[in-house]
C-alpha positions as CSV (number, residue, x, y, z in Angstrom):
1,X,-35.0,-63.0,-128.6
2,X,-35.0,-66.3,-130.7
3,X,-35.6,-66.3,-134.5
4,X,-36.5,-69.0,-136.9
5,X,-37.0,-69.3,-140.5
6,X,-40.6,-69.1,-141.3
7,X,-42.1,-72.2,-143.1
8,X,-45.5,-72.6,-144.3
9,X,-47.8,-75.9,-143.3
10,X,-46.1,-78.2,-145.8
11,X,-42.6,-77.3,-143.9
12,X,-41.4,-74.8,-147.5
13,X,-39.7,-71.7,-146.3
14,X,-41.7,-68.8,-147.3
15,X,-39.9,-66.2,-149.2
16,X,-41.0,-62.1,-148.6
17,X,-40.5,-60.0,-151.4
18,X,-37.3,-59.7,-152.3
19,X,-37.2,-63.2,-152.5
20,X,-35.3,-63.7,-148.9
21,X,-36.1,-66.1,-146.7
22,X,-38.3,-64.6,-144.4
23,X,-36.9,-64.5,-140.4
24,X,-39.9,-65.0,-137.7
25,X,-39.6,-63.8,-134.0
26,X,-41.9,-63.7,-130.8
27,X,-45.2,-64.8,-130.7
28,X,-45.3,-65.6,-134.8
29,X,-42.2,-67.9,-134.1
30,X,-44.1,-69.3,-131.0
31,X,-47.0,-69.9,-133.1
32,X,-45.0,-72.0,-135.3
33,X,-42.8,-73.6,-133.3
34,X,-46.0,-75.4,-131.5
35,X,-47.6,-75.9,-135.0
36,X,-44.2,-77.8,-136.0
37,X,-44.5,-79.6,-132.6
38,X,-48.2,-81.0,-133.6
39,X,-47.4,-82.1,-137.2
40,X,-44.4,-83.8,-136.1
41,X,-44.3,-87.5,-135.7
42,X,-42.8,-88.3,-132.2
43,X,-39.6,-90.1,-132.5
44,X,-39.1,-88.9,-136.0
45,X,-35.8,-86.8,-134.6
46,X,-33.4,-89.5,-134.3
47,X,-31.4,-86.9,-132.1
48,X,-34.4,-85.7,-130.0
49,X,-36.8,-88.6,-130.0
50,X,-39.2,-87.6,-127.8
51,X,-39.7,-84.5,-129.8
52,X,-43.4,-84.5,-131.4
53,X,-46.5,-85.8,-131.2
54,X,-47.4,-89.5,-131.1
55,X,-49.6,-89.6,-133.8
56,X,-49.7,-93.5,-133.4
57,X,-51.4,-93.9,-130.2
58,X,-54.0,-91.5,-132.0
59,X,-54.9,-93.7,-134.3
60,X,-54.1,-96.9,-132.6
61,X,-57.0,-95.6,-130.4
62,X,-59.4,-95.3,-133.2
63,X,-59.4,-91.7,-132.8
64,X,-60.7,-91.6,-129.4
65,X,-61.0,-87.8,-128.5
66,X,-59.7,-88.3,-125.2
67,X,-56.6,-89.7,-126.1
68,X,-55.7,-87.6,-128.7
69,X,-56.5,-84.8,-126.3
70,X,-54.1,-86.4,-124.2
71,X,-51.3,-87.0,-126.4
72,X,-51.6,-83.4,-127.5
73,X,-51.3,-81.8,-124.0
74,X,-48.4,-84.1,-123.8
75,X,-46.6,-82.5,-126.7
76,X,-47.5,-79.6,-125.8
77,X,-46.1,-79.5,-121.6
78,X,-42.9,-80.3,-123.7
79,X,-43.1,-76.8,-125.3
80,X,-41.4,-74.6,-122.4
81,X,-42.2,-71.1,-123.8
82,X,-45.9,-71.9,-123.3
83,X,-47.0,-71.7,-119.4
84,X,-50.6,-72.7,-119.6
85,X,-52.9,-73.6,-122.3
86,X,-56.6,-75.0,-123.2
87,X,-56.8,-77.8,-125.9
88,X,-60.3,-78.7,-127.8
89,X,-59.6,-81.6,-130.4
90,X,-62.6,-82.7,-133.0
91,X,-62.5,-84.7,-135.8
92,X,-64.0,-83.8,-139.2
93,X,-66.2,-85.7,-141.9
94,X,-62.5,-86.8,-143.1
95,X,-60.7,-88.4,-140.0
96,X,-58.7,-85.6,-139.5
97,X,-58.2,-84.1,-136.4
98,X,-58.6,-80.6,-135.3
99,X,-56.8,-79.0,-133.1
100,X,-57.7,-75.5,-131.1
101,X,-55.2,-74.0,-128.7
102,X,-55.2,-71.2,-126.6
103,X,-52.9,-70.4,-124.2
104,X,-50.1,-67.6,-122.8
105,X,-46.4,-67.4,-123.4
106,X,-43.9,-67.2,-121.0
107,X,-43.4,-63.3,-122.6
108,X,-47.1,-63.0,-121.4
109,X,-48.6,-62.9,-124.6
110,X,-51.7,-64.4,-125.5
111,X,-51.6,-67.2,-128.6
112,X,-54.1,-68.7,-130.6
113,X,-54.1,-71.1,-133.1
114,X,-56.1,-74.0,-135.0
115,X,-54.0,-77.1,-136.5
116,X,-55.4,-79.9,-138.5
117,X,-53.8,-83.2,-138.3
């Protein structure tokens, strides 16, 4: 079993009462990890470069749903812990991109999630 150090959408760590850092595992940790993956601008890592999301051919396409689609399935194959998944991208009145995922983990276990780019 992995664990990470759970951060909140702005990439903080998030303390739990005792003012700890609070440690994530399984599916929570799974969860995040593939959030992470989304907000992340591929090549950003200069260690890991293809680690991300290529939020440049996104807009580069003038936010074309089927590319952003695209580039999101492509992050995501890169995620090994996730065996199959569904991806439904809309933009709002803003620009911003929506992202819903559904999917199963190698463990089995179901995960949902919605991430705005």
């Amino acid at each position: 079993m992995t664990i990470a150090l759970k951060v909140d959408p702005a990439g903080d760590m998030v303390l739990d009462g005792r003012k700890r850092v609070k440690v994530i595992s399984g599916t929570e940790k799974a969860v995040q990890d593939i959030a992470v993956l989304l907000r992340s601008l591929k090549g950003s890592l200069p260690f890991n470069t293809g680690f991300g999301t290529d939020h440049v051919a996104i807009i580069g396409s003038e936010r074309n749903l089927l590319v952003a689609k695209d580039e999101i399935q492509k992050a995501l194959a890169s995620y090994t812990d996730l065996t199959s998944f569904e991806v439904a991208c809309t933009f709002d009145e803003n620009r911003h991109l929506i992202v819903d995922i559904s999917g199963t983990l190698v463990t089995g276990e179901p995960i949902s999630l919605e991430e705005t780019l």
